[in-house]
C-alpha positions as CSV (number, residue, x, y, z in Angstrom):
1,X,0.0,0.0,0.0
2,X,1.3,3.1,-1.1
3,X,1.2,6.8,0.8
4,X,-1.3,9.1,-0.7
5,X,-0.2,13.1,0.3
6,X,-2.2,16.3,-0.2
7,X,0.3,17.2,-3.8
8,X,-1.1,14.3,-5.2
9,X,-4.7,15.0,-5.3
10,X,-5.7,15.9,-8.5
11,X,-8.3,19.2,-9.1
12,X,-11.8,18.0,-7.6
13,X,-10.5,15.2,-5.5
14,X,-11.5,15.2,-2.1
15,X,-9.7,13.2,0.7
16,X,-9.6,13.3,5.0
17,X,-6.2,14.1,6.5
18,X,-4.7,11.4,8.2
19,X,-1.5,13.2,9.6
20,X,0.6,15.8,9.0
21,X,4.3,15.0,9.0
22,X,6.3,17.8,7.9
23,X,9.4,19.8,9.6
24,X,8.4,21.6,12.8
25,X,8.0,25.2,11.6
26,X,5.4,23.9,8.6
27,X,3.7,21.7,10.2
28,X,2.5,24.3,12.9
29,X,1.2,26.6,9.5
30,X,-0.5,23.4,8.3
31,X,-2.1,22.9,12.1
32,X,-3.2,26.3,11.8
33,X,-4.5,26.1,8.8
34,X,-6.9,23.5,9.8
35,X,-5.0,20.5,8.2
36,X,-5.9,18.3,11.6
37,X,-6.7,14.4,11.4
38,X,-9.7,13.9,10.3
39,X,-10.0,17.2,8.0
40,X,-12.0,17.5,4.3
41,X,-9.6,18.6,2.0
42,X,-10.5,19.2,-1.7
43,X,-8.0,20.3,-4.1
44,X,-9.8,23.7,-6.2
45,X,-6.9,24.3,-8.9
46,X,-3.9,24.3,-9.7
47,X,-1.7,26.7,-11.2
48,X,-0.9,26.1,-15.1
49,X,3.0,24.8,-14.0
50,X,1.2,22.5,-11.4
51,X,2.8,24.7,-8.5
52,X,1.0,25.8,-5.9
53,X,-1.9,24.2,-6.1
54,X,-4.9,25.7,-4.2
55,X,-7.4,23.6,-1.4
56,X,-10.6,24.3,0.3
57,X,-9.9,23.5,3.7
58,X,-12.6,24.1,6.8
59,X,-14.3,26.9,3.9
60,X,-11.5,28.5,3.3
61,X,-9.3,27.7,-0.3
62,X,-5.7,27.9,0.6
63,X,-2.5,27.8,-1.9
64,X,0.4,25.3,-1.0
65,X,3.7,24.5,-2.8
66,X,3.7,21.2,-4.1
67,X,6.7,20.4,-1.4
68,X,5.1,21.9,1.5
69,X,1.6,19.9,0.9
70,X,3.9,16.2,0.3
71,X,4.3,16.7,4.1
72,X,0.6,16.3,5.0
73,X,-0.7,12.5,4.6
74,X,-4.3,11.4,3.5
75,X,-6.3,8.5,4.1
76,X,-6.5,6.4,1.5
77,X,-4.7,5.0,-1.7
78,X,-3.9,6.9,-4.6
């Protein structure tokens, strides 16, 4: 079974958080952000390079960089 992370959802997939495992300083931005276990997260768009992509989290759509979302695990298989 492979890992399934936020920068692989594609635009209008939806998934629930399952962690976030990212270096300290992130993943206190991703807490805040609402990225807890448990959490809806639905990717919106991405930009035309692929980088940042944006995702409606808790009702509000927030941008990541593809390297900053690897670091928050979903539930799930790709």
């Amino acid at each position: 079974m492979s890992t399934l992370s936020l920068n692989m959802l594609q635009v209008g997939q939806s998934a629930r958080v399952e962690a976030v495992a990212a270096r300290p300083d992130l993943q206190r931005r991703l807490l805040d952000l609402g990225l807890i276990p448990g959490t809806a997260v639905t990717c919106t768009a991405k930009s035309p390079a692929g980088d940042p992509a944006a995702y409606l989290i808790r009702g509000a759509v927030i941008a990541l960089r593809s390297r900053d979302a690897a670091g928050v695990r979903l539930e799930g298989e790709p």
